[in-house]
C-alpha positions as protocol buffer text, in pm:
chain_id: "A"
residue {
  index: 1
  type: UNK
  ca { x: 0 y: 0 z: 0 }
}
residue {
  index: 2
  type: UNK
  ca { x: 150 y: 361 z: -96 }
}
residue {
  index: 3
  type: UNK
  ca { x: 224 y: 550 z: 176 }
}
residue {
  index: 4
  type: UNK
  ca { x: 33 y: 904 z: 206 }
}
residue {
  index: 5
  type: UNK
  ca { x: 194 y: 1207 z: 332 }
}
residue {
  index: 6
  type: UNK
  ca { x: -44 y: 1401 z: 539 }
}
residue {
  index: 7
  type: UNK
  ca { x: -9 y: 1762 z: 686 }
}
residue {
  index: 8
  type: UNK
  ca { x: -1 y: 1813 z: 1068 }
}
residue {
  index: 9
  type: UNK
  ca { x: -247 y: 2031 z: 1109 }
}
residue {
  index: 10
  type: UNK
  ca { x: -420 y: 2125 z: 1456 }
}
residue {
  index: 11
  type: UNK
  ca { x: -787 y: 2125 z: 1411 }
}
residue {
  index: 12
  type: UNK
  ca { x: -812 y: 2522 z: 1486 }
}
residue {
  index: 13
  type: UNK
  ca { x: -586 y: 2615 z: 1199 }
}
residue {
  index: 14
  type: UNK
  ca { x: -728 y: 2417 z: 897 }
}
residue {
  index: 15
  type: UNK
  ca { x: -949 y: 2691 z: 805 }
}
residue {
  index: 16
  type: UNK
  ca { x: -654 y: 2989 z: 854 }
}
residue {
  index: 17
  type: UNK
  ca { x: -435 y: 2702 z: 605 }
}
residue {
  index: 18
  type: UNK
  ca { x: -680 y: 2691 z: 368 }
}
residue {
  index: 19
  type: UNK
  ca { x: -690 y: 3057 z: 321 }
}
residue {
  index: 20
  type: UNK
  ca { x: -346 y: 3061 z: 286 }
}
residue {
  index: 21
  type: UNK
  ca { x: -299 y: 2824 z: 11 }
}
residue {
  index: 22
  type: UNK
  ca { x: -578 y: 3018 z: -156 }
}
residue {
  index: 23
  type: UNK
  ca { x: -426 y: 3321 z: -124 }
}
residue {
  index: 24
  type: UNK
  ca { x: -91 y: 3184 z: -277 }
}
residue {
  index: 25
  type: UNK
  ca { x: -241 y: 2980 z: -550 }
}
residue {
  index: 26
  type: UNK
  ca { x: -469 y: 3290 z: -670 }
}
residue {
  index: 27
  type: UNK
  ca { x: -139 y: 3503 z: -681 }
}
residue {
  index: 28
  type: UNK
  ca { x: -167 y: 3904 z: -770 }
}
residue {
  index: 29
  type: UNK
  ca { x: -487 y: 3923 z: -840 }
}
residue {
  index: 30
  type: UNK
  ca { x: -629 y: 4245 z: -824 }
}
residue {
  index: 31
  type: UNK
  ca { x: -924 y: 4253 z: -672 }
}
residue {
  index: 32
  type: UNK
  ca { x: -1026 y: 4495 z: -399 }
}
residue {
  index: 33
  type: UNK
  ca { x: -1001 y: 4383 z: -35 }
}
residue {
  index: 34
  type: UNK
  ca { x: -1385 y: 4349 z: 51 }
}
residue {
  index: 35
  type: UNK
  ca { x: -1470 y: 4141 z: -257 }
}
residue {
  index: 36
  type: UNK
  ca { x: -1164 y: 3876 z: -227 }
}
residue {
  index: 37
  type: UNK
  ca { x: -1316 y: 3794 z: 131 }
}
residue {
  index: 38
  type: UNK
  ca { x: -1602 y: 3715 z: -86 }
}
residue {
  index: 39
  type: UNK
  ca { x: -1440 y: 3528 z: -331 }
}
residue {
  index: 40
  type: UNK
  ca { x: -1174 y: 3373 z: -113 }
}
residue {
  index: 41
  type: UNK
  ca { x: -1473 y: 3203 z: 119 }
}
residue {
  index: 42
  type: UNK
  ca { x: -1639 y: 3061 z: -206 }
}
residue {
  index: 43
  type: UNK
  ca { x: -1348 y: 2922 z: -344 }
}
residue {
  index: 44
  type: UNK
  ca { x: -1277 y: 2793 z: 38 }
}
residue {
  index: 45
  type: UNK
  ca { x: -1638 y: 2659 z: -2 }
}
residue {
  index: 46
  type: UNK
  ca { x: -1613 y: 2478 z: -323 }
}
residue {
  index: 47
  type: UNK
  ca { x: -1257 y: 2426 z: -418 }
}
residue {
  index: 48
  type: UNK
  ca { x: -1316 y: 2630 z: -725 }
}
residue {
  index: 49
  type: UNK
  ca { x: -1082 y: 2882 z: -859 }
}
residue {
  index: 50
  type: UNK
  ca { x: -1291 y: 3004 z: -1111 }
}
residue {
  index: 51
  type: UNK
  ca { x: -1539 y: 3215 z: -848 }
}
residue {
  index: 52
  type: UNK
  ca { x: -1168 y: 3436 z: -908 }
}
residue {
  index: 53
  type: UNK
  ca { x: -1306 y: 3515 z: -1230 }
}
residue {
  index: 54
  type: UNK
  ca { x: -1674 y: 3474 z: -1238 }
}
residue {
  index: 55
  type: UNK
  ca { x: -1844 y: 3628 z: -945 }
}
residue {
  index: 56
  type: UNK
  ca { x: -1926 y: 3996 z: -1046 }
}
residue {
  index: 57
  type: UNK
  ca { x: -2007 y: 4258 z: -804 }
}
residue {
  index: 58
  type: UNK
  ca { x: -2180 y: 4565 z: -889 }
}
residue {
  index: 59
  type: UNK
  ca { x: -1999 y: 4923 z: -714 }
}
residue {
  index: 60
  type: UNK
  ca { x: -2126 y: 4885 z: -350 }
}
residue {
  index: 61
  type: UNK
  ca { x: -2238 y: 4567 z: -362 }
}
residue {
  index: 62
  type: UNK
  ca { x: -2026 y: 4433 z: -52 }
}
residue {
  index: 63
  type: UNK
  ca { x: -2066 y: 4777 z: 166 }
}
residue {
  index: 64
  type: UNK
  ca { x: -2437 y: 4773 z: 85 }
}
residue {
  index: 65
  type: UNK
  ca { x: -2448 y: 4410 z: 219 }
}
residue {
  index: 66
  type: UNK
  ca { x: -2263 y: 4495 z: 492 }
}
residue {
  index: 67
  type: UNK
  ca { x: -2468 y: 4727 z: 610 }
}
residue {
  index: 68
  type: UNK
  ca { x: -2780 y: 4516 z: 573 }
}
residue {
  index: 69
  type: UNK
  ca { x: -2707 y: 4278 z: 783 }
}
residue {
  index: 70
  type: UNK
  ca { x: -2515 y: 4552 z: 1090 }
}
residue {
  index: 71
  type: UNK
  ca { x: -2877 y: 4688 z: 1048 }
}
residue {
  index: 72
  type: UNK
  ca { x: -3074 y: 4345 z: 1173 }
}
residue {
  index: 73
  type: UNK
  ca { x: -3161 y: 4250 z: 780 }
}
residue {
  index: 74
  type: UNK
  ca { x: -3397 y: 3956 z: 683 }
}
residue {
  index: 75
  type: UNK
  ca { x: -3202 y: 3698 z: 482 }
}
residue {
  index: 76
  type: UNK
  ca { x: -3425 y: 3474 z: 215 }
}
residue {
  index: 77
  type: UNK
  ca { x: -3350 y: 3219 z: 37 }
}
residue {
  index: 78
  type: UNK
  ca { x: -3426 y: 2982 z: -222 }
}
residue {
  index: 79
  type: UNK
  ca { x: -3355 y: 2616 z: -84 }
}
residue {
  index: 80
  type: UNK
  ca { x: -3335 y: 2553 z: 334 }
}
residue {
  index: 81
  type: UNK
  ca { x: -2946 y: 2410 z: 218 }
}
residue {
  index: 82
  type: UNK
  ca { x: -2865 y: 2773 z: 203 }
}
residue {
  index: 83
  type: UNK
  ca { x: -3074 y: 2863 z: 505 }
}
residue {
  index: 84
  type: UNK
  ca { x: -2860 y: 2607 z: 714 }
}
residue {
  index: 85
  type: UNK
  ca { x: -2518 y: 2717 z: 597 }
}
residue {
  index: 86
  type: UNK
  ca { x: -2523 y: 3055 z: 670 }
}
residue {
  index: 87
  type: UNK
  ca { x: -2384 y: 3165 z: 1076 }
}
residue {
  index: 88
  type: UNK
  ca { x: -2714 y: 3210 z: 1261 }
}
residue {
  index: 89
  type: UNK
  ca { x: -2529 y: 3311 z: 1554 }
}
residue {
  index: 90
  type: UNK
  ca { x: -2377 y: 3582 z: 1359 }
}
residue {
  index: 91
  type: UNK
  ca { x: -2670 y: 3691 z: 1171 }
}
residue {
  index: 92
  type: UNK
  ca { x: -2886 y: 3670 z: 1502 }
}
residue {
  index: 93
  type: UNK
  ca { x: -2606 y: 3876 z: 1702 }
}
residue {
  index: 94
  type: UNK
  ca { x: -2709 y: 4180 z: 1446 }
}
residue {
  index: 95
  type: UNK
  ca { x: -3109 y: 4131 z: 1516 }
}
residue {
  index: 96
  type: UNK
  ca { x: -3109 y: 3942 z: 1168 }
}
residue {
  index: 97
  type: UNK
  ca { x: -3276 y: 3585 z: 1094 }
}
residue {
  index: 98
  type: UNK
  ca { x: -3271 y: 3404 z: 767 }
}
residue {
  index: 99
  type: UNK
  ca { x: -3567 y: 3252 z: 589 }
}
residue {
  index: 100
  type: UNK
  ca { x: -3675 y: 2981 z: 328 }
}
residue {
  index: 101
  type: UNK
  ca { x: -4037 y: 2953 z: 224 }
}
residue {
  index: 102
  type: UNK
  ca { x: -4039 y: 2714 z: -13 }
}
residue {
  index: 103
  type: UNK
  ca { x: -4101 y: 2404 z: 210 }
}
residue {
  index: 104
  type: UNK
  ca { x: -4428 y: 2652 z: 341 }
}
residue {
  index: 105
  type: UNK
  ca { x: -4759 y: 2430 z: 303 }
}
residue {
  index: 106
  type: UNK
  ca { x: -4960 y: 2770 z: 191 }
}
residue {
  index: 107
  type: UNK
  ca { x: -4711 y: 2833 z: -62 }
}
residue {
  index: 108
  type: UNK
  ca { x: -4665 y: 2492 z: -213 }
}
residue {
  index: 109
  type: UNK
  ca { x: -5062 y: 2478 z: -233 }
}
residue {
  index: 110
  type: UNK
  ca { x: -5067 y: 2841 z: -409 }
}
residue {
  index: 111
  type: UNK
  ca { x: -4790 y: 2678 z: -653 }
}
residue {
  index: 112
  type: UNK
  ca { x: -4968 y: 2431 z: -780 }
}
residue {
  index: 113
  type: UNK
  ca { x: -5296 y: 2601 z: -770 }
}
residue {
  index: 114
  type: UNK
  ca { x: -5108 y: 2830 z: -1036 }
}
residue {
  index: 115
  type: UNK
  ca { x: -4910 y: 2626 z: -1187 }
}
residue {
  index: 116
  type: UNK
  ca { x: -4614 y: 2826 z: -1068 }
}
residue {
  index: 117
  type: UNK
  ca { x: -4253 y: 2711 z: -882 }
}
residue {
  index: 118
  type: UNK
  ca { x: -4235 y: 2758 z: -539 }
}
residue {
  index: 119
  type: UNK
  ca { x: -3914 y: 2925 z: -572 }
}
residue {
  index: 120
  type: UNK
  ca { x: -4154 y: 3195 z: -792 }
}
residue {
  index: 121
  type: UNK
  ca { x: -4403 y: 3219 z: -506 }
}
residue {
  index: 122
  type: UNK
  ca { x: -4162 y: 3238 z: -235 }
}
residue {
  index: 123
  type: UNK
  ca { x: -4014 y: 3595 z: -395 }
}
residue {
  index: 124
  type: UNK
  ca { x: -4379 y: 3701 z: -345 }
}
residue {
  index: 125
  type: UNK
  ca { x: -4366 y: 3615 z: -4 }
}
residue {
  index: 126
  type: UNK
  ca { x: -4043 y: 3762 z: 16 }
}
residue {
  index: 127
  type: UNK
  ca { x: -4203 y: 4104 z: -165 }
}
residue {
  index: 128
  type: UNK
  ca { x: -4405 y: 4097 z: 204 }
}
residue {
  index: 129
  type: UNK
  ca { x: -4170 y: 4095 z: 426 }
}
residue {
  index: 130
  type: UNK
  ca { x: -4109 y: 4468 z: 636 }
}
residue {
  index: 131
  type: UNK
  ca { x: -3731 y: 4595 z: 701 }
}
residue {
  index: 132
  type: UNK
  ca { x: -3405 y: 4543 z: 488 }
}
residue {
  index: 133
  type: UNK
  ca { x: -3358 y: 4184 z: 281 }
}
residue {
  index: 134
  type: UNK
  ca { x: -3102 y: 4039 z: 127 }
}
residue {
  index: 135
  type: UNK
  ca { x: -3214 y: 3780 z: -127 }
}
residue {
  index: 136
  type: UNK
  ca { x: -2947 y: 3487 z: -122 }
}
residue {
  index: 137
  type: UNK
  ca { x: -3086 y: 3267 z: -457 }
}
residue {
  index: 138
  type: UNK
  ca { x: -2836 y: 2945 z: -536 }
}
residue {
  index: 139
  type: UNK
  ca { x: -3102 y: 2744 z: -681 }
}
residue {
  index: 140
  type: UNK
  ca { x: -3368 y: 2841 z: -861 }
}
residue {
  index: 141
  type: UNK
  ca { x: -3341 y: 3071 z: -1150 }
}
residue {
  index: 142
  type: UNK
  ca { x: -3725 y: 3083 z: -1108 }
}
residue {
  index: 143
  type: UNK
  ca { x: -3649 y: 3247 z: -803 }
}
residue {
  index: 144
  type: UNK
  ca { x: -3425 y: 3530 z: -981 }
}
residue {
  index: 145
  type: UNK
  ca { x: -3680 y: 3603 z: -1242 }
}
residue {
  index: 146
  type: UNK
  ca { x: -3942 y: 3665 z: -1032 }
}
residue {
  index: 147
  type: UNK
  ca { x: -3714 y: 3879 z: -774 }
}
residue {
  index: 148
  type: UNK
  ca { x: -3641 y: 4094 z: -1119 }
}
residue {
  index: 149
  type: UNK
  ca { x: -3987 y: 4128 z: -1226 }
}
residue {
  index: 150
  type: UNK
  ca { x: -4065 y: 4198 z: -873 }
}
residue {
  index: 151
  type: UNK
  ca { x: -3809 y: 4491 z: -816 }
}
residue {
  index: 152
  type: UNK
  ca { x: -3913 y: 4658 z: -1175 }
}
residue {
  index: 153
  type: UNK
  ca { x: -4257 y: 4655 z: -1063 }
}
residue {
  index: 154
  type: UNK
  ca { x: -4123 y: 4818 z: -759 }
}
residue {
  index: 155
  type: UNK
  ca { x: -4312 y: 4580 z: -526 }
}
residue {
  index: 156
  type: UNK
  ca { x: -3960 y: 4409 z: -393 }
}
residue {
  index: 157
  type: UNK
  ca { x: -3647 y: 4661 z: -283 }
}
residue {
  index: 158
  type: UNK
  ca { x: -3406 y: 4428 z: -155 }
}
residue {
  index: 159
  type: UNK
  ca { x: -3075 y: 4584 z: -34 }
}
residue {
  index: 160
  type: UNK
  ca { x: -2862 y: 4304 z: -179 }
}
residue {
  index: 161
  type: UNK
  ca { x: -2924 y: 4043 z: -436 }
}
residue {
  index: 162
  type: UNK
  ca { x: -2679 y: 3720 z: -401 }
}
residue {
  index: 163
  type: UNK
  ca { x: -2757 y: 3558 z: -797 }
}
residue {
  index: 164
  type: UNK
  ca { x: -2576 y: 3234 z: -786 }
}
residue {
  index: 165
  type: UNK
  ca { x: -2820 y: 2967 z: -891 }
}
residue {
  index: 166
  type: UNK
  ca { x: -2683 y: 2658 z: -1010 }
}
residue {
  index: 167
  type: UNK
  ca { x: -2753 y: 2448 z: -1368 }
}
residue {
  index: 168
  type: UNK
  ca { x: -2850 y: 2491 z: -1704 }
}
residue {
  index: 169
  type: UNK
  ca { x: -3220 y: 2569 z: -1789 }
}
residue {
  index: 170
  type: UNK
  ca { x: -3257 y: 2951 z: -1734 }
}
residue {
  index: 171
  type: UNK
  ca { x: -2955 y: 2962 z: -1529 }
}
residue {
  index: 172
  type: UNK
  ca { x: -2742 y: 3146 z: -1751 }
}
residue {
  index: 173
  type: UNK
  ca { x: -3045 y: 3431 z: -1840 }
}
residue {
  index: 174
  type: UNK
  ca { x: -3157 y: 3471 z: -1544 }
}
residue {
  index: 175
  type: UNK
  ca { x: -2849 y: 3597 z: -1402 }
}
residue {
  index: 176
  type: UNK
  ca { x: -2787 y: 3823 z: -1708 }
}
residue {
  index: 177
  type: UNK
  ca { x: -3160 y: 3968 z: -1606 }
}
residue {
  index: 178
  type: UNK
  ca { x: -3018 y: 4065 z: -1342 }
}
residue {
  index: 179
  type: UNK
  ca { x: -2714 y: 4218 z: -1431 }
}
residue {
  index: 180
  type: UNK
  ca { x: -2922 y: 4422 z: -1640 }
}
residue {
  index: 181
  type: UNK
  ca { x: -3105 y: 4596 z: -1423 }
}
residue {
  index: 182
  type: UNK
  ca { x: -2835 y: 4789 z: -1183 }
}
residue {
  index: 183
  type: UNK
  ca { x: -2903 y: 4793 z: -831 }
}
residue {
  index: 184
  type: UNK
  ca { x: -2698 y: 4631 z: -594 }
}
residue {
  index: 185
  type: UNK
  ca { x: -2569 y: 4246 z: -671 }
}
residue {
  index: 186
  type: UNK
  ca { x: -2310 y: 3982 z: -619 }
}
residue {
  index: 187
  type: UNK
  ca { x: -2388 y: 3713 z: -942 }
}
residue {
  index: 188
  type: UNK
  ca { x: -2160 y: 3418 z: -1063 }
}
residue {
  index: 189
  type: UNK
  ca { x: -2199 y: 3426 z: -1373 }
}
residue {
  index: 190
  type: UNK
  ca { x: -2248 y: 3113 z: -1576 }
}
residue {
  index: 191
  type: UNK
  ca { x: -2331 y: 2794 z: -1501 }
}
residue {
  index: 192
  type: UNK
  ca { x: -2194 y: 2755 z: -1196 }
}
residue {
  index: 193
  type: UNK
  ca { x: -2342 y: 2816 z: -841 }
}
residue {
  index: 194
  type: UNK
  ca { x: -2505 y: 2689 z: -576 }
}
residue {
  index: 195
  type: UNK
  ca { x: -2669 y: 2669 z: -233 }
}
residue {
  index: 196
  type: UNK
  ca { x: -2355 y: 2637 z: -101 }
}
residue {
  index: 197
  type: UNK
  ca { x: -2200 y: 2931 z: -262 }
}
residue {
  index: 198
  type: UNK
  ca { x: -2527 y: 3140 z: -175 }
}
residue {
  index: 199
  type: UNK
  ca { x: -2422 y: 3063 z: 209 }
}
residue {
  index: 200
  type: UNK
  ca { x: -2078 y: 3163 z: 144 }
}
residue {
  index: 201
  type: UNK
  ca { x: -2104 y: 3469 z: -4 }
}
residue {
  index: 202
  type: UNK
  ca { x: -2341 y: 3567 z: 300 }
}
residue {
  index: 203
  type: UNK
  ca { x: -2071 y: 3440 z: 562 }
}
residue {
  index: 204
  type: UNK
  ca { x: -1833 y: 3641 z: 420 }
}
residue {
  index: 205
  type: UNK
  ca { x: -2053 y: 3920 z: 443 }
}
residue {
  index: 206
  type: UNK
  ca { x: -2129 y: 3837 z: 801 }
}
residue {
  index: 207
  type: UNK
  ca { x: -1774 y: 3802 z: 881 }
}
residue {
  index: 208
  type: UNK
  ca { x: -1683 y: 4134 z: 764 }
}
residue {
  index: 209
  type: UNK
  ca { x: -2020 y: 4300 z: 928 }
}
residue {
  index: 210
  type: UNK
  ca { x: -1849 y: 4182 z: 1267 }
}
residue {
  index: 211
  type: UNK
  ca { x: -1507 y: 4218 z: 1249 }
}
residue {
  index: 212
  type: UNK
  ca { x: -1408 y: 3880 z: 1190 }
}
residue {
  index: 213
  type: UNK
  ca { x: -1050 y: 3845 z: 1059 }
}
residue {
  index: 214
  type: UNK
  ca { x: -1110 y: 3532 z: 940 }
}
residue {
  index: 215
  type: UNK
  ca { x: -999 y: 3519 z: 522 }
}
């Protein structure tokens, strides 16, 4: 049997090692301090290098985040994966709570009644909601398109939009939809995506909102 070289590392300092081999393998990059943070935690998420190059942030995207969630924001997303990666204890240390409607009974019901996703009817219910929201979408590009058609029609004014879904059918457009339409976003463009990467890019958010060094 071939022997295997492991690393000695103490439990408390894989994360900080991780973050250092991603910082040397994505070199002189430049990308301004508050957005790395953001891309460093997705790539620490998914082992991808490519959120280096395909996450795109609109001017104030990370401050305007930032500020969200200081201010006690509502986080929603689009799958309860996302809803149970992302630091409650964090988010509740601001006055903030996250939210997923889609496994509601009222809204599944309404779904079908209307032959709609629940992803679609969960932006509605989002549209509801009173104070600041972030919308964190990694799933659904359902989700997006109703968030944008919401927004134009003035009816949704979230603070942040997080546009990472994941796949192949509306994915790609859905994101672009977005991009179109200015206001404040974080999207990775493409294909690629994720729940995962949706809770990410709200940690590192939540990270810098508190002060946490952690990168």
């Amino acid at each position: 049997m071939r022997e295997i070289h492991l690393q000695r590392v103490a439990p408390a300092e894989i994360e900080a090692r991780s973050m250092e081999i991603i910082a040397s393998e994505l070199g002189e990059r430049d990308i301004p301090a508050p957005q790395l943070a953001v891309v460093k935690r997705c790539i620490h998420t998914s082992a991808d290098f490519d959120y280096a190059d395909n996450l795109v942030f609109s001017p104030h995207a990370v401050e305007r985040g930032v500020e969200a969630l200081r201010k006690g924001c509502t986080i929603v997303t689009d799958t309860q994966m996302a809803r149970a990666g992302i630091n409650k204890r964090v988010l509740e240390g601001f006055g903030g709570r996250v939210v997923c409607f889609m496994s509601d009974p009222d809204v599944a019901a309404e779904a079908r009644e209307r032959g709609e996703t629940r992803a679609t009817v969960s932006m509605e219910r989002a549209a509801g909601l009173e104070g600041p929201v972030v919308l964190a979408l990694g799933n659904a590009p359902t989700a997006l398109v109703r968030a944008c058609q919401l927004m134009e029609e003035g009816r949704l004014r979230p603070e942040l939009v997080i546009g990472v879904p994941v796949g192949f059918v509306n994915v790609v457009e859905s994101k672009e939809l977005l991009l179109s339409m200015g206001g404040e976003h974080i999207v990775a463009r493409g294909r690629k995506g994720g729940s995962n990467i949706a809770a990410a890019i709200c940690n590192a958010l939540l990270y810098l909102a508190s002060g946490d060094r952690r990168e």
